[in-house]
N, C-alpha and C positions, 0 to 999 in steps of 0.2 A: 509278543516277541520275547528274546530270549532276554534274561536279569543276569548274564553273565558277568556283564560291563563291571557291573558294581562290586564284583572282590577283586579284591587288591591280589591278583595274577601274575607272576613276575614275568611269566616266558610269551604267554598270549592266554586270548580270553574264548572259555569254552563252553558251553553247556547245551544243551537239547531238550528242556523243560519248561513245561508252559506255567505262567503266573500264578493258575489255577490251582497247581497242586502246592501243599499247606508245607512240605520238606524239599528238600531236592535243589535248590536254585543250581547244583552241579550235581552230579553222579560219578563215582568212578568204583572200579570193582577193590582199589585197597588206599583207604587214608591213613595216612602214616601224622600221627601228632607228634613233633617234637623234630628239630634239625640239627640236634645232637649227635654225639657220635653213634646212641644207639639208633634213632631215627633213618640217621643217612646209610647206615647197612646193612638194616635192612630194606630201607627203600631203592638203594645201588641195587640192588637184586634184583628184585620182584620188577621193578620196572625196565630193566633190561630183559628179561621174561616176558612178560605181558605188552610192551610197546608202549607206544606214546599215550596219551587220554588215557590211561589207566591208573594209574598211580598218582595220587596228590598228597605233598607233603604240607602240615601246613607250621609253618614258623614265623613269628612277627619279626626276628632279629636281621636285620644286613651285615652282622660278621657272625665267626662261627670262631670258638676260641679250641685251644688246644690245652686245658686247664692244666694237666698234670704238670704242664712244662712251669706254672707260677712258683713253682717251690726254688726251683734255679734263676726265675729271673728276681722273687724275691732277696737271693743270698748272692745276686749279684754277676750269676754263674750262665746266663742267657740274656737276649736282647726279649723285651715284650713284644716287637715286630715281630719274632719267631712262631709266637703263639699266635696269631691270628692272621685268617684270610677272606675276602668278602664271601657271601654265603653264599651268592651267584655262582663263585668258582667251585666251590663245594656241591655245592647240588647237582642232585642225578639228571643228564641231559634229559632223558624219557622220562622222569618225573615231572609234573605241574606243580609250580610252587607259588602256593597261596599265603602271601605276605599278611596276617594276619593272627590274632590269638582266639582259640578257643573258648567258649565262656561255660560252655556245657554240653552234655553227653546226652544220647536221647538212644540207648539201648534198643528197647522195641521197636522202634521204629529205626534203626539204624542209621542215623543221623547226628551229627555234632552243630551245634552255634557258635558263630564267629561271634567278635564284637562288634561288628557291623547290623548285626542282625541277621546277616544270612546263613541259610543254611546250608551242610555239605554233607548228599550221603553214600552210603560206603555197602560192597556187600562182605568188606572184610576191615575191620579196624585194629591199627597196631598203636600203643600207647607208649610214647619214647619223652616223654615230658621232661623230664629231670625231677631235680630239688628245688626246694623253696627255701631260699635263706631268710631266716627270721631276724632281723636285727632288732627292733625291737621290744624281743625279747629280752632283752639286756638292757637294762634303764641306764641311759645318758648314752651307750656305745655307738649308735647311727649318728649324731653328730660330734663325736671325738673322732670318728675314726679319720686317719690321713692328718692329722692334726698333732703337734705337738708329743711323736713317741708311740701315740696308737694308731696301728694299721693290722692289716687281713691282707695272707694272700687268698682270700676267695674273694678278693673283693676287685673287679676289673680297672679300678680307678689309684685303690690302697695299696695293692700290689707294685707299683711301678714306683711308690717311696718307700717301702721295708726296706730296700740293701742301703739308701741314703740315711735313711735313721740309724742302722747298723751301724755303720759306717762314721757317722759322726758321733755314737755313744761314747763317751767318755769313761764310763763306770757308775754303779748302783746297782739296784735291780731292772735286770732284765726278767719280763712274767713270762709266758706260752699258757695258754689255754687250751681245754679239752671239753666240749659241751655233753650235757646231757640228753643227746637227740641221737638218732643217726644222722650222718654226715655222711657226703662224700667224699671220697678220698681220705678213711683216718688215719691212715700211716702221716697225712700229711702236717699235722701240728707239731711231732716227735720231728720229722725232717729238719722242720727251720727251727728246733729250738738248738739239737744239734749243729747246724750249717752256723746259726750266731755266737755259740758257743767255740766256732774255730773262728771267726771273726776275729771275735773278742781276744782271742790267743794271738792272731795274727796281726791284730791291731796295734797289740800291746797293754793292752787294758785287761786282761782276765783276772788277775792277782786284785782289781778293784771292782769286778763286778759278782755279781750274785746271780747267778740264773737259777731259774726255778720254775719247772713247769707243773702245773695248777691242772690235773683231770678230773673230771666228775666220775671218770671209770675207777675198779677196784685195781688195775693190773696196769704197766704203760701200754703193753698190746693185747689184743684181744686173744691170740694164737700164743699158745705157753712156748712151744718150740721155740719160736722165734723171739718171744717175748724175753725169757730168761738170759738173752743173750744181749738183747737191746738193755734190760736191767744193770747189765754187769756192765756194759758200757759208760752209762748213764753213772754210776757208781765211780767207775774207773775218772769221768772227766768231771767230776765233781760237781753234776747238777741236779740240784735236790728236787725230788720225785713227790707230791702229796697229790694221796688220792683221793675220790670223793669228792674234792675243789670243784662246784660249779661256778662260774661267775654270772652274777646275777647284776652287779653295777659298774658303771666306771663315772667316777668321781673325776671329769678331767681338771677342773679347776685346785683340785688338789692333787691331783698326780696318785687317786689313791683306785682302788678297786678291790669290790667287796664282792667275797664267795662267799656260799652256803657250801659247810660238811653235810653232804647227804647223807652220811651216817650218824650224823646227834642233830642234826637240825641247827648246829648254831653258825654264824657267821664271823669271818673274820677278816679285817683289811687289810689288805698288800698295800706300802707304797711302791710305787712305779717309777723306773725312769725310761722305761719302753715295755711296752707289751702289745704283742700278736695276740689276739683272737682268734681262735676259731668258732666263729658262731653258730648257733644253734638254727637244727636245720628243720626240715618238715617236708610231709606231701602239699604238692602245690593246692592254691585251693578250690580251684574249679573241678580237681579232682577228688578232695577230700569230700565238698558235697555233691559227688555224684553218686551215679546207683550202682556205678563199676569197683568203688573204694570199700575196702575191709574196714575193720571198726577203727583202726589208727589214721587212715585214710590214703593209702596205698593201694593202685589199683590189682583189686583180690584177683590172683592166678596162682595155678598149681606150680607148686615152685622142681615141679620134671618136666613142663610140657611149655609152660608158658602162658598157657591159654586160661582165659577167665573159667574161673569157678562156676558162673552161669551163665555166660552169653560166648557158646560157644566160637562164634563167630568174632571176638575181640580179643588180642592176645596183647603183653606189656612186657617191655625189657627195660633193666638200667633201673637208674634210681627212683626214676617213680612206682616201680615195681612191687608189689610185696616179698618181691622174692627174699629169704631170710639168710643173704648174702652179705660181704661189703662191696659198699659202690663205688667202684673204680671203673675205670674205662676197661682194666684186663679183663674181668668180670664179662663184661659188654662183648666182648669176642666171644665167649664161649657161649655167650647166651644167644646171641644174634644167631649163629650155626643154627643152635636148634630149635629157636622159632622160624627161620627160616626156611627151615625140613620140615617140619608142621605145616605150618602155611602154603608153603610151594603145594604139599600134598593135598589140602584141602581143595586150591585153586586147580589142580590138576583132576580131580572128581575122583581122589582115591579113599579119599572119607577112612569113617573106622577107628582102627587104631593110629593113636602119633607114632610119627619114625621116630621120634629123636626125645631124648631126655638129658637132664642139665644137672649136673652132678656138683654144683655149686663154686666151679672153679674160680678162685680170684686171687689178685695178687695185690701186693705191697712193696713196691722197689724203696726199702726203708735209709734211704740217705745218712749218713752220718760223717759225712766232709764230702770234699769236694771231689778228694779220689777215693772215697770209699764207700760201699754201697751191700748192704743184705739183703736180697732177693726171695725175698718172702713169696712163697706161691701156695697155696693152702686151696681146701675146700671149706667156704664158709658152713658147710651142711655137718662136717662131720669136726673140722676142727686140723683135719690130718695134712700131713705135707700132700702137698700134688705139683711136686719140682720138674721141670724143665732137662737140666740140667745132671749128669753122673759126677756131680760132686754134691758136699753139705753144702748148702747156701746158706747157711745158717753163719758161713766164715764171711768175713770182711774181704769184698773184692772190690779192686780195681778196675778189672774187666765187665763186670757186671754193672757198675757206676757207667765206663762208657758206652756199653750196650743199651741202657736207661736214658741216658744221655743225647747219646748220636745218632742210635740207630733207629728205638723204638717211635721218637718220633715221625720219620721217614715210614715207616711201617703204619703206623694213623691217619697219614695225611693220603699215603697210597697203599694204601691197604686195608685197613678196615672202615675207610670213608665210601670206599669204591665197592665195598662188599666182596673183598676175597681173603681178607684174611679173620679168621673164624678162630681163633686162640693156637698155642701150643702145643695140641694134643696129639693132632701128628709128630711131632719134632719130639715130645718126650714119649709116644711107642718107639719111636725111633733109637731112641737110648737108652731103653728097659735090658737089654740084655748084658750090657756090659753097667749096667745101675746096682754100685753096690750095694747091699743090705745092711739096713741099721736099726738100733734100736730109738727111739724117738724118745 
């Protein structure tokens, strides 16, 4: 009989495979790993397409968060109920969600392992995993964190006491951190160092404290455009910049925390009297040791098409991606479109060549108070603006703070969860002809 019973199925229990065969305990024509935002839009699609029993997503988590929004409930500027909904409601009704984690990847054979043991296979696989936050990596920082001054908003627990520890600083050093990994979302550690930095103004306390943010990078942004104008701010509100800061320790019993200059090799301690982390990220590692992950361990795809480098048949969006992007959910729209024009076309028997290529679009709504916001939208591939928008975004706005704000959420939640909204590219052909010309 059928061994359907046994995964953990959230909608109902399916399969059509007998004990005999060594893969298969389910079959469906597209398994979607990960019920993230990149996961669910592509999975919104394809299984409205294809119908019921066709699409299985598979994610062990019962909420589904809205991360981008932790930088505002961080600084105080949102509720944490805003960011999250159970994952029931999020998920595609036509998809099958199998409440479980992956343990590994079986390419030839087209097949993934749960940690159940069972198997699930696919004749098309999409990899929407995410990041793996290392804490860890940081000697003493997993048990300081939430404690005594040190918190993370990537952290779903640590996030919800950053604006109360703001909030009760009195003055010293405030740190911000910037790892040596990729991360996602890295406009996001500049956001809250800014956002505490008008705290502190607003508190009353700035004239006593020290702010100071600590990057392992050479520049505060990665994108010059945009970067030299974050600099001049950062300058203007007197919070002192050192690059190359990895943090490597937190000494919480001393309030102290030790980086390495990755440019001399030597180290030196901050004392602290609050400090946000942004911790050091990585490919998940069921991914890292598969046969789908490039040598960093990022599952290997052509960073135009989306599709694995050699299994044609498995394509990856988002941060588990090798794509040589930043990971941001804005990112995840533009890439979702056109893995889902690929894929659509493959399931459709149009084979050949892909429709669609991905021109690296990503963005960084770069926070710097609470009414003010730079609207970084660049391509990670080339470096260049790829704005929205017929003005500089590169100016400090109001408007674009509450568009990030009020609106973009609303647009996530029903829109790119549901698979209909695929980025801004329509909206900025739309404004090319009256898009004045500049020189960058």
């Amino acid at each position: 009989m059928l061994r359907a019973a046994h995964l953990s199925t959230v909608k109902r229990s399916f399969a059509t495979v007998s004990k005999k065969q060594p893969h298969a305990h389910q079959k469906f024509k597209v398994v979607v790993v990960g019920g993230g935002p990149a996961g669910l839009s592509v999975s919104s699609t394809v299984s409205k397409l294809l119908g019921k029993n066709q699409v299985a997503v598979i994610e062990p988590s019962n909420k589904h968060y809205y991360q981008p929004l932790w930088t505002y409930v961080g600084s105080g500027l949102k509720k944490f109920s805003d960011s999250v909904k159970p994952m029931a409601k999020v998920m595609p009704k036509e998809a099958e969600w199998i409440q479980d984690k992956v343990t590994s990847f079986d390419p030839e054979n087209n097949t993934v392992q749960l940690s159940n043991g069972e198997t699930v296979a696919y004749d098309y696989l999409v990899v929407a995993a995410g990041i793996q936050i290392n804490w860890d990596r940081v000697k003493g920082l997993k048990s300081a964190l939430g404690h005594d001054g040190v918190t993370s908003n990537y952290d779903v627990d640590s996030v919800k006491k950053t604006y109360r520890f703001l909030k009760n600083f009195k003055g010293g050093n405030a740190l911000f951190t910037f790892p040596n990994t990729p991360l996602k979302c890295p406009g996001a550690p500049t956001k809250i160092t800014f956002l505490a930095e008008e705290i502190f103004r607003l508190n009353g306390v700035r004239d006593k404290t020290n702010v100071i943010y600590n990057t392992s990078a050479a520049k505060i942004f990665g994108v010059d455009h945009y970067g030299r104008v974050l600099q001049k701010l950062a300058d203007e509100r007197n919070i002192t910049v050192n690059f190359q800061h990895e943090l490597i320790e937190i000494d919480a019993g001393n309030h102290q925390a030790v980086f390495r200059n990755n440019a001399t090799s030597e180290t030196k301690t901050f004392e602290y009297d609050f400090i946000h982390v942004a911790p050091p990220q990585g490919p998940p590692q069921f991914i890292k040791d598969s046969p789908l992950a490039d040598a960093v361990g990022f599952v290997d795809v052509s960073k135009d098409t989306l599709r694995h480098n050699k299994y044609r048949n498995v394509f990856a969006l988002g941060d588990c991606s090798s794509l040589p992007t930043s990971k941001t959910a804005a990112a995840i729209t533009g890439q979702s479109g056109v893995l889902k024009k690929n894929l659509i076309a493959d399931l459709q028997g149009k084979g050949g060549k892909d429709e669609a290529n991905y021109d690296g679009y990503t963005s960084c709504p770069l926070i710097i108070g609470r009414d003010e916001l730079i609207l970084a939208e660049f391509s990670g591939y080339t470096g260049k603006p790829l704005e929205t928008f017929p003005v500089d975004q590169r100016s400090v706005s109001k408007v674009a703070q509450f568009l990030n704000k009020e609106i973009i959420p609303s647009l996530y939640w029903n829109g790119l969860l549901k698979g209909s909204w695929t980025g801004p590219t329509a909206v900025r052909t739309m404004f090319d002809p009256i898009r004045p010309k500049r020189d960058n």
